[in-house]
C-alpha positions in Angstrom: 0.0 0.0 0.0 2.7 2.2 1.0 3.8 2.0 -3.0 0.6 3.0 -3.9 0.5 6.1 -1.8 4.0 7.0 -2.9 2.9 6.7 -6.8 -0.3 8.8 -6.0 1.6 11.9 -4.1 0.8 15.0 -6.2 4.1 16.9 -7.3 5.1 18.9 -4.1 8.5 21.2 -3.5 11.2 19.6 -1.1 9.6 21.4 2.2 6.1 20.2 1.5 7.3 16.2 0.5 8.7 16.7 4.2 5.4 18.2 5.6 3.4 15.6 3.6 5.1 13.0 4.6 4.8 13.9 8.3 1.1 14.4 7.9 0.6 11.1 6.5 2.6 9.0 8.0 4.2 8.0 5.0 8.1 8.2 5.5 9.8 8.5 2.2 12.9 7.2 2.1 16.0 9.3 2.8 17.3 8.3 -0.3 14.0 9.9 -2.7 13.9 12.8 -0.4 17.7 13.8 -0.8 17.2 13.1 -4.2 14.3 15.5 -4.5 16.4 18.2 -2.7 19.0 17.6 -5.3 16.5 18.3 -8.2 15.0 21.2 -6.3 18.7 23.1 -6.0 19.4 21.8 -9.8 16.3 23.5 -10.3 17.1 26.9 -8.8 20.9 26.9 -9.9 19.8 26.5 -13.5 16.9 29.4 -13.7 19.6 31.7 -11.7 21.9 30.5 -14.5 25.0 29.6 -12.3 25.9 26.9 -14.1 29.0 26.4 -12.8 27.4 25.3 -9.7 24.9 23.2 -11.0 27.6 21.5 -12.7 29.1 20.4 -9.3 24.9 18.2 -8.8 26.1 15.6 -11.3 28.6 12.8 -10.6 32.3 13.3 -11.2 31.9 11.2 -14.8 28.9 13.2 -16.2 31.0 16.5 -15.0 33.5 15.8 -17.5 31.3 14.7 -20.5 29.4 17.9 -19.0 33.0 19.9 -19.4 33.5 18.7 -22.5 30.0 19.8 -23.9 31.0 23.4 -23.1 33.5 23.6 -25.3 31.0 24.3 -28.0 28.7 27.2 -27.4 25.6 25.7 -29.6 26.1 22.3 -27.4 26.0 24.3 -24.2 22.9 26.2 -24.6 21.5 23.1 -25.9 22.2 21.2 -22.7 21.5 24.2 -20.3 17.8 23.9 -22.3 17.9 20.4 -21.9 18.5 21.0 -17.7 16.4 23.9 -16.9 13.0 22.8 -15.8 10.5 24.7 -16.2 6.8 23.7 -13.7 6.1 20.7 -16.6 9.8 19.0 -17.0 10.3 19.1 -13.3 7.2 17.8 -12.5 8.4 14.5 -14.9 11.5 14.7 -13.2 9.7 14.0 -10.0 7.7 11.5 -11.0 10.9 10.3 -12.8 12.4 10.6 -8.6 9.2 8.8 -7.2 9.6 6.1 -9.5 13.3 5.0 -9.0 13.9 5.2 -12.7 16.1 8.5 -12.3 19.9 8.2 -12.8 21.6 9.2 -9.4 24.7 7.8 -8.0 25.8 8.7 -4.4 29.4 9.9 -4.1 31.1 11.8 -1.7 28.3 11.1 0.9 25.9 13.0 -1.4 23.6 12.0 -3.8 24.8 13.2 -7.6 22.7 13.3 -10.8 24.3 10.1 -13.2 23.1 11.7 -16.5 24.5 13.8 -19.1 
């Protein structure tokens, strides 16, 4: 049942999963929460355009294919397109989250986006 509450939760930001889950009694795990936060900050670093810092979210590997991209201008605006959310892509990223079917890998005791 507990998967089928989980799958149900509308798209909420990181304080109101907390909240939510408090009210319910339906512990996330600490694993889909920090990676919620992660999304969130991604989220916030790439509207602000600081993309130097939301280059440090992903895993060391992605930062050099992520590096690399930068080198050409057209690629770069094409991937910071591809990486700012707006309400509809982070809302599939979410679901993406809730589902376990996102890319994350957790290194140096934090959870890191795996994906290019």
């Amino acid at each position: 049942m507990k998967t089928l509450l989980f799958i149900l939760l509308p798209v909420l930001s990181f304080s109101q999963i907390k909240q939510y889950s408090v009210e319910k009694k339906n512990n996330l795990s600490d694993t889909v929460i920090e990676q919620l936060r992660v999304a969130e900050q991604l989220k916030i670093l790439m509207a602000s355009k600081k993309y130097d810092h939301a280059i440090q979210m992903f895993s060391k590997t992605q930062q050099k294919n992520i590096h690399k991209i930068k080198e050409d201008k057209q690629m770069f605006n094409y991937w910071c397109l591809a990486w700012t959310f707006d309400d509809a892509k982070y809302e599939r990223y979410v679901t993406k989250i809730k589902e376990g079917i996102a890319s994350f890998i957790f290194e140096n005791n934090e959870w890191k986006i795996n994906e290019k």
